[in-house]
N, C-alpha and C positions, 0 to 999 in steps of 0.2 A: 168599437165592438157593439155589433147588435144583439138581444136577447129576443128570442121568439117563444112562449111558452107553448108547448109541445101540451103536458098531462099536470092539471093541476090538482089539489088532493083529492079531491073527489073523486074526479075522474081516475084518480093510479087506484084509488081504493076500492072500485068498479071493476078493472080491468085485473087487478091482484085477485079478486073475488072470481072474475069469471075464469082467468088462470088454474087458480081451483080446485074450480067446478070441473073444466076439461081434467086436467091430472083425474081427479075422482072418478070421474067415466071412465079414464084408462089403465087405472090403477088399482080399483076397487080400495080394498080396506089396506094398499098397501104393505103387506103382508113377505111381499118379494120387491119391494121397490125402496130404495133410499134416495138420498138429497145430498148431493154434491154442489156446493157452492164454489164459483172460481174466486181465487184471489185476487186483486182487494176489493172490487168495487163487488163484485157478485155473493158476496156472503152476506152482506147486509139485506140482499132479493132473497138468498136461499132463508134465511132467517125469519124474513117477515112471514113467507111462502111457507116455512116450515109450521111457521106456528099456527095458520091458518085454516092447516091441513090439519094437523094434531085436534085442533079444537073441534073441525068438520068430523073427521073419521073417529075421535076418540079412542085415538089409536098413538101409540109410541111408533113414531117414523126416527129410522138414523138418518142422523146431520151431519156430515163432513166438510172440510175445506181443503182444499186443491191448490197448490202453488204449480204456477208450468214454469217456472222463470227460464229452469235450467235447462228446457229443450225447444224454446224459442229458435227459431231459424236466426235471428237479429242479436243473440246474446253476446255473442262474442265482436259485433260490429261497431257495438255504442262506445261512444266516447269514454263518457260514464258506467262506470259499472254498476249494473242494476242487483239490489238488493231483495234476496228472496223472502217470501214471507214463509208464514206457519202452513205445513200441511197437516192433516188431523184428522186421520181418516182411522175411527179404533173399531172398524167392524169389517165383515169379508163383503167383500162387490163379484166375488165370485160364483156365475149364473145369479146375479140380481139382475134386477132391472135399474139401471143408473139415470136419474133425473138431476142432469148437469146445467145448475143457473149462473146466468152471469146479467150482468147490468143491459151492456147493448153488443149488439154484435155489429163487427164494423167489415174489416179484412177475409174473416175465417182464420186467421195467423193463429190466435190465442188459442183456441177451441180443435186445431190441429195439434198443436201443444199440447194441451190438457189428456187428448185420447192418448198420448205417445206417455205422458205421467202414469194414467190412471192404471195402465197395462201393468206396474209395477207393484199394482194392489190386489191382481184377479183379472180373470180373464170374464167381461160381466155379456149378461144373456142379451142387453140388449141397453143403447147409451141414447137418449133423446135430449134435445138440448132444450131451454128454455128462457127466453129474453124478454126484458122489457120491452128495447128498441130493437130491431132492426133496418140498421142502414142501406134499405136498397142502393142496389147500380155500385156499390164501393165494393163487392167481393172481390178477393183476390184468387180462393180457395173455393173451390164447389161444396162448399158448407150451407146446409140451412138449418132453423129453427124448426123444430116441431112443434112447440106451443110458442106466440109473439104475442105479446101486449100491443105492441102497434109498428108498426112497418111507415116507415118515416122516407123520402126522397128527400139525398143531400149529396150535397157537391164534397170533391173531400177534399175541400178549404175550412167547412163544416166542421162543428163538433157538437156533440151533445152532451149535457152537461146535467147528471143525474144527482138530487139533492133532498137525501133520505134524514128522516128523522134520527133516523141508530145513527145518521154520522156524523149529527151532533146541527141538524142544520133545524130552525124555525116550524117548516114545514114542509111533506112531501110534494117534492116538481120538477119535471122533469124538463129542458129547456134545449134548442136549435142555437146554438151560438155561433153569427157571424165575424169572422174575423177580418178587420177593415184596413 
């Protein structure tokens, strides 16, 4: 197994910052806008992003968290039965504007998912999605990002391999993992 590093902390803590920035331009004092993080790996992004913003706008943003397990196309395929997490959404998304993070986007599968959950919260004014990585050339779904941290070319023998401080790891890094 090869490791390639992708974003080392610097540089995530550059790119988190210019992330932002952009939201702030298009969100002003977010006033109509909340923070939906996907289940598991994206809550830890909406998290950082949240607090980031909180501090920038000086402003109270809502945090949620999103599980899509149960409307996966694949749910009922796996061998293994996949275990749902926490959703935790205690505010209306109805006419907001939804700022839905996740770690990387790979397929579009998950994030197809999540719009078919979130419907069950409010019907919201407007859903923009926002990733660290995006895996070009791997879509499956005519999904894209509105705000990306970095746009990555990978084969999908590939993986990337995100490694946040909240999840308990050394230091933030984000890595291309070949598989041999």
């Amino acid at each position: 197994m090869q490791k390639k590093l992708i974003l080392d902390t610097d540089l995530l803590d550059i790119t988190i910052s210019r992330l932002c920035q952009e939201l702030i331009e298009n969100h002003g004092d977010f006033s109509e806008s909340v923070i939906i993080g996907m289940q598991t790996r994206g809550i830890f992004v909406a998290e950082i992003i949240h607090k980031k913003l909180e501090k920038l706008t000086k402003k109270n943003i809502p945090l949620g968290y999103l599980d899509a397990t149960f409307h996966r196309d694949d749910f009922r395929r796996r061998e293994i039965p996949v275990k749902a997490n926490e959703t935790k959404i205690d505010f209306a998304i109805e006419g907001k504007r939804v700022v839905l993070v996740d770690d990387v986007l790979f397929t579009g599968r998950t994030i197809r998912a999540a719009l078919d959950t979130m419907i069950g919260f409010g019907r919201p004014q407007k859903v923009e999605l926002l990733v660290l990585i995006d895996r070009k050339y791997t879509r499956e779904l005519p999904i894209a990002a509105d705000y990306v941290g970095k746009s990555v070319n990978t084969l999908t023998s590939q993986r990337v391999l995100v490694e946040l401080e909240a999840q308990g790891h050394k230091q933030n890094k984000i890595w291309l993992i070949n598989k041999d």
